[in-house]
N, C-alpha and C positions, 0 to 999 in steps of 0.2 A: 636531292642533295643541293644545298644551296650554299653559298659563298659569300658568310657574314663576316661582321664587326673585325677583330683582329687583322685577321689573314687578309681580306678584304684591300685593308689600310695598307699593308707590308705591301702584297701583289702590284699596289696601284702606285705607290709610291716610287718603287724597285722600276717601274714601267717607266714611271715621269720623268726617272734618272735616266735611263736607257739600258739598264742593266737588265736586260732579257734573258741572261742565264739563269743570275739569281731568285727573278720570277717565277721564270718556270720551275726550278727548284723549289719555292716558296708554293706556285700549286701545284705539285707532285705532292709535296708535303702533305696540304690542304685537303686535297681528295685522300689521299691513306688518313689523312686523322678522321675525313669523314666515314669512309669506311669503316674504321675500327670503330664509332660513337653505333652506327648501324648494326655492324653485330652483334656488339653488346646490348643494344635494343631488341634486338631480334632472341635473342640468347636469353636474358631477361621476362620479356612475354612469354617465351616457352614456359619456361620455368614456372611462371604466375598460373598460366593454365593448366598446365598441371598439375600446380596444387590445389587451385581453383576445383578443378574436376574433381580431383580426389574426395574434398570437402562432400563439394555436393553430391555422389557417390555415396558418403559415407551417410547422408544426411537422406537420400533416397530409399536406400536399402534399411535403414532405421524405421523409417515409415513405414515401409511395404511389409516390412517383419510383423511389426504392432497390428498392421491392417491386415493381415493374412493369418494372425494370431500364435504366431510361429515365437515367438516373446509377448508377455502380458504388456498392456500398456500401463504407464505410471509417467506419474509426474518428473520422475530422474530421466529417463528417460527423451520425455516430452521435451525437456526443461534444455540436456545435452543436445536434441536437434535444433534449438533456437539458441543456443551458444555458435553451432556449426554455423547456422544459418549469418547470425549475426556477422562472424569476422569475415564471410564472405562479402558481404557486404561492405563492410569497412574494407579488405583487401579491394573489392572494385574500386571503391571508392578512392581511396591511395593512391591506385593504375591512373585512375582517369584522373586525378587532380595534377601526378606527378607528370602524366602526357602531356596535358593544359601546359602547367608552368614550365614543362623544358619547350613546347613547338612554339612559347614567348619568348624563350633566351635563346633561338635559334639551334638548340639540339637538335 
């Protein structure tokens, strides 16, 4: 948890004035809004992983079907495991661009 831009300003400011109540108020503040950005991050990756999983899950067990011959193999098929495959990939892809750009703007 780190204590950027905005609140930063307020904190240091409220300080320079000498108003140490409203400071402290201002990081009391500062730490709950961080906390709440954190859970919702934490909440968020749950989420992704477990859709994640599911994907590849579904996209495992399609395989292992065809190669156990438990369902014939066919090109619908084939075709539907590299759709699954593909938006897993785009969804990592998403994760990790959308981590990059917010641990830039101090999320």
């Amino acid at each position: 948890m780190t204590l950027e831009g905005e609140a930063f300003e307020r904190i240091t400011q409220l300080l320079e004035r000498g108003d140490v109540p409203a400071a402290q108020a201002a990081l009391a503040q500062a730490v709950e809004d961080c906390r709440a950005r954190e859970e919702l991050r934490r909440r968020s990756l749950a989420e992704a992983r477990h859709d994640l999983g599911n994907a590849l899950a579904i996209a495992q067990a399609s395989i292992e079907a065809m190669l156990d011959g438990v369902v014939e193999i066919s090109d619908r098929r084939l075709n539907r495991v590299r759709e699954i495959l593909s938006e897993v990939s785009a969804s990592m892809y998403r994760l990790t661009s959308e981590r990059n750009d917010g641990s830039a703007n101090g999320a």
